[in-house]
N, C-alpha and C positions, 0 to 999 in steps of 0.2 A: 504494500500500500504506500510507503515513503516512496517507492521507486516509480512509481506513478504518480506521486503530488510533486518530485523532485523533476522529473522531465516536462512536467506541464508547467510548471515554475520557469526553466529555463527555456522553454518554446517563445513561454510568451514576454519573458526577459528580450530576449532572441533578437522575436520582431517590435515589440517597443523601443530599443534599441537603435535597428536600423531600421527603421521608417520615421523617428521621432521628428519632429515638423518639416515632414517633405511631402510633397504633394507629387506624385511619380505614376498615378493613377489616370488612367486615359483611356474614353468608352471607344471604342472601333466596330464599324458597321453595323445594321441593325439590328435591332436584338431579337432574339429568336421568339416570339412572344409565346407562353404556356409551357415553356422547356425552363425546366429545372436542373441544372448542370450537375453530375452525378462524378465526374473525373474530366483532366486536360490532360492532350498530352501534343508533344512535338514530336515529327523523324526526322529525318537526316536531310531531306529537299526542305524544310520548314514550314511542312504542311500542318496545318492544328488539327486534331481532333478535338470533338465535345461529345462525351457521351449522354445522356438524359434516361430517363425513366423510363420511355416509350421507344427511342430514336439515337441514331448515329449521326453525327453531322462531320464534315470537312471543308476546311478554310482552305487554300491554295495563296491568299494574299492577303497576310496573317490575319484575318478574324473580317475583312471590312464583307466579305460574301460566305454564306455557308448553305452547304447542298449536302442531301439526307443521302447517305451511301448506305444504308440499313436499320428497319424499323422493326420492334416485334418485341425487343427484350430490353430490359435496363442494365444498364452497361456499369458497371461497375471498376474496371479495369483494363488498362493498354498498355500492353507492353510492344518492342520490335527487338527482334535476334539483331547478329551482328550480318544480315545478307540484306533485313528489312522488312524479313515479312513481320504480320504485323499479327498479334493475337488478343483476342478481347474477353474477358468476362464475363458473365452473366448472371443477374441475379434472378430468383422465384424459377430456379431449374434452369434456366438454358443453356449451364457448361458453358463451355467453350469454343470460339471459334476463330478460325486462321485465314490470312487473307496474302494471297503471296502478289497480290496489284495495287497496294496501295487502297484497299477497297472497295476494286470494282466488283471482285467475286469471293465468297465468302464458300470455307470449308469448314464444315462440323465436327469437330473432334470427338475420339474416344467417346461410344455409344455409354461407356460405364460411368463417365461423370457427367450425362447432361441432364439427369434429375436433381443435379444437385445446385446449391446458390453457390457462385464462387465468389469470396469476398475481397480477393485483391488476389495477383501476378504477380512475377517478378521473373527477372533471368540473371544468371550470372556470366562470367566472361567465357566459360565452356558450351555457353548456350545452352545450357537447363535450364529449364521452362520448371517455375513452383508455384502450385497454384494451394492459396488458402481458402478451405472449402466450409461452408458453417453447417454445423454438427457433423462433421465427420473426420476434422482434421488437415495435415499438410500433408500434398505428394508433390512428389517429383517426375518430371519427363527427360531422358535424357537421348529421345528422338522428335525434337519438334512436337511434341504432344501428339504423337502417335501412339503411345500406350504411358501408364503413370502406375507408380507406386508410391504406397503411401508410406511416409518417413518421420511422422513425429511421433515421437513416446513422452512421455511427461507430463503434457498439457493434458487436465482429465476435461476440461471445462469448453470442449469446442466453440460451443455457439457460440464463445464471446470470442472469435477470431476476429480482428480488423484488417492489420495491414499488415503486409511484410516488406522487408526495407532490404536489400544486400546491396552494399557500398560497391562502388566500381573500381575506386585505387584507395591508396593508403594503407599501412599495418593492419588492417580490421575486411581489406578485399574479399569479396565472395562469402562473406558469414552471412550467413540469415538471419533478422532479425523478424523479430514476431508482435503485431501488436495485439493486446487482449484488452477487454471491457473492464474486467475485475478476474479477480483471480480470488476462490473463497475455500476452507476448507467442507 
């Protein structure tokens, strides 16, 4: 419980810190109106993603135009390999799914995880795809999410899975980090 009052202490240190009277904020292109932003994410051409509750979107010219590349599930997470395809999660069942075009076409992955909600992605520099799933725990892909095995022991309290974090450089590269709700005995 200190290790959760101690990092949300320092988040919000963090950013009061460095935002403290600067105005750096700036609206760009019209607003999606009824879309509720669920995750951002950029690739490597500096195309944006927004995922929302119902719908997919894509910027190509950062934010001022966005066009719906896939509607159906709430998007929960985006991650892209190190070649760029692109893979997203889904929450209320819809697993996972893979897009080697930038989003034009969309592949469903591993029939075993799409009843499940996935609560956040990640990859690390070997290209393992880790997806945290709520009530069931963390797996790992270590073919493009072509098949997954499940890899946490410890954590008894799934549902409270949030997010997982693996650093890209620095002494701490490639550890996985886990966020939970509360942790109780």
């Amino acid at each position: 419980m200190k290790l959760n009052s101690f990092f949300s202490s320092l988040i919000l240190f963090i950013n009061s810190f460095s935002f403290a009277q600067q105005n750096i904020w700036e609206s760009v292109g019209e607003p999606l109106e009824g879309n509720t932003f669920t995750v951002l994410e950029i690739d490597s051409d500096n195309n944006l993603y927004a995922g929302t509750y119902l719908d997919f979107f894509k910027s190509t010219n950062i934010g001022n135009e966005w066009t719906s590349i896939y509607n159906g599930y709430y998007v929960t997470s985006i991650v892209f390999n190190s070649q760029g395809d692109m893979f997203i999660g889904t929450g209320a069942g819809g697993g996972i799914f893979k897009s080697l075009d930038k989003g034009e076409t969309w592949i469903h992955l591993n029939y075993s995880l799409i009843n499940f909600s996935i609560s956040d992605l990640d990859i690390n520099s070997n290209g393992h795809l880790f997806a945290a799933i709520r009530g069931r725990g963390i797996y790992r892909s270590t073919d493009n999410g072509e098949s997954w095995e499940e890899i946490i022991t410890g954590l008894t309290y799934y549902n409270s899975l949030n997010e997982l974090y693996i650093p890209k450089t620095g002494p701490i590269k490639d550890y996985l980090f886990v966020s939970v709700s509360e942790l109780s005995a």
